[in-house]
N, C-alpha and C positions, 0 to 999 in steps of 0.2 A: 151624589150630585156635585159635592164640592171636589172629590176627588177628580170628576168627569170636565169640572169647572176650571181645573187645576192643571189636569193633562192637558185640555183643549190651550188653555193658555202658553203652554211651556212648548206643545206644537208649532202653535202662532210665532212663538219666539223665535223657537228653531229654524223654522221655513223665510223670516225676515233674517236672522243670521244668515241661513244659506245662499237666498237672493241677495242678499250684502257682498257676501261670499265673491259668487258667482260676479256679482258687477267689478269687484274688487282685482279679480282674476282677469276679468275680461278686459280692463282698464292697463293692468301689468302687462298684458300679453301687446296690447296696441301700442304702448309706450316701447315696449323691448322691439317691438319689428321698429320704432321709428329710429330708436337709437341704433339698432342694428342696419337700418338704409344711411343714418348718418355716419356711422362709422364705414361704412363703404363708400362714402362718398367723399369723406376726410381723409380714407386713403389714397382715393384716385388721385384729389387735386393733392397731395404729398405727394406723390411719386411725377406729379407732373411738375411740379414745382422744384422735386432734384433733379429729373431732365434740363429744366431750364436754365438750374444753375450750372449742371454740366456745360451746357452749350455755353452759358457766359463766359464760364471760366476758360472754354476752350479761345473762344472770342478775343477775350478777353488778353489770353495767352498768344496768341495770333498777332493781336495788336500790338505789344509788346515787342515780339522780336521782330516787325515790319518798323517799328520807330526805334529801334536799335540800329536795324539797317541802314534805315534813310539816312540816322546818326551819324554813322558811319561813312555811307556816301558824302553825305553833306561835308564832314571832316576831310574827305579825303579830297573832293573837288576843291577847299578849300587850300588844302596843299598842294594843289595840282597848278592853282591859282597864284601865288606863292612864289611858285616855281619857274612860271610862264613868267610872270613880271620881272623877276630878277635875269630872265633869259631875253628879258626886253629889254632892259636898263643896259645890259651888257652890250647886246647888238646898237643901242644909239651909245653907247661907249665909242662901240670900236669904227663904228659911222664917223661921230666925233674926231677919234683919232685919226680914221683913213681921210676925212676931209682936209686936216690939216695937213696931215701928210702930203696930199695932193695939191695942196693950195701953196703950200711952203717954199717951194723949188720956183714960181712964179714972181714970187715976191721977191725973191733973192737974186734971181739971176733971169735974163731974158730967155724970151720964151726958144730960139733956133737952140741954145744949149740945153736948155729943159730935154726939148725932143732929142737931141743929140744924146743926150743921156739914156733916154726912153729905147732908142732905139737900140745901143750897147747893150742894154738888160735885154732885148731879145725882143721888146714890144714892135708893133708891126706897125699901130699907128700913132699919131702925137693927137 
């Protein structure tokens, strides 16, 4: 009896060890598919997330040589600007000058010799 008392016991044991077991296993197994859905899904948004940088950086890169450019343009209307003024300054220069040139001969001497003159050089009218 005490032996029968003794197996039934160490049965009892066994079969809560094993149902422990069993839970224990079945617990690891639900954890591993969950960590297994998250690492599938910690790779998607990774790979989506070097897409994105990809396009940034292309964007990004894009952007760069379009404000180079405009740099550039802007630079160069700048001298273009520059250019035109000092080709303005020039023309009221020689405005300037042809005014008095024209005025000068009026002052000094009357006007029938002015045209008298005007017309020697080949001009047709006074």
């Amino acid at each position: 009896m005490l032996r029968d008392a003794v197996r039934h016991n160490s049965l009892v044991r066994e079969a809560a060890i094993r149902a422990k077991a069993e839970e224990l296993a079945s617990e690891l197994a639900g954890t591993t598919n969950r960590l297994g859905s998250m690492r599938k899904r910690m790779a998607e948004t990774s790979e989506a997330m070097i897409v994105a940088a990809r396009k940034a950086q292309e964007g990004s890169s894009l952007a760069k040589n379009a404000s180079s450019e405009a740099s550039a343009n802007v630079s160069s209307v700048a001298t273009a600007s520059e250019q035109l003024l000092e080709s303005i300054e020039e023309i009221n220069r020689q405005v300037i000058e042809s005014t008095s040139v024209v005025k000068a001969p009026w002052r000094r001497r009357s006007p029938p010799t002015y045209c008298t003159r005007l017309f020697a050089h080949g001009q047709k009218s006074c």
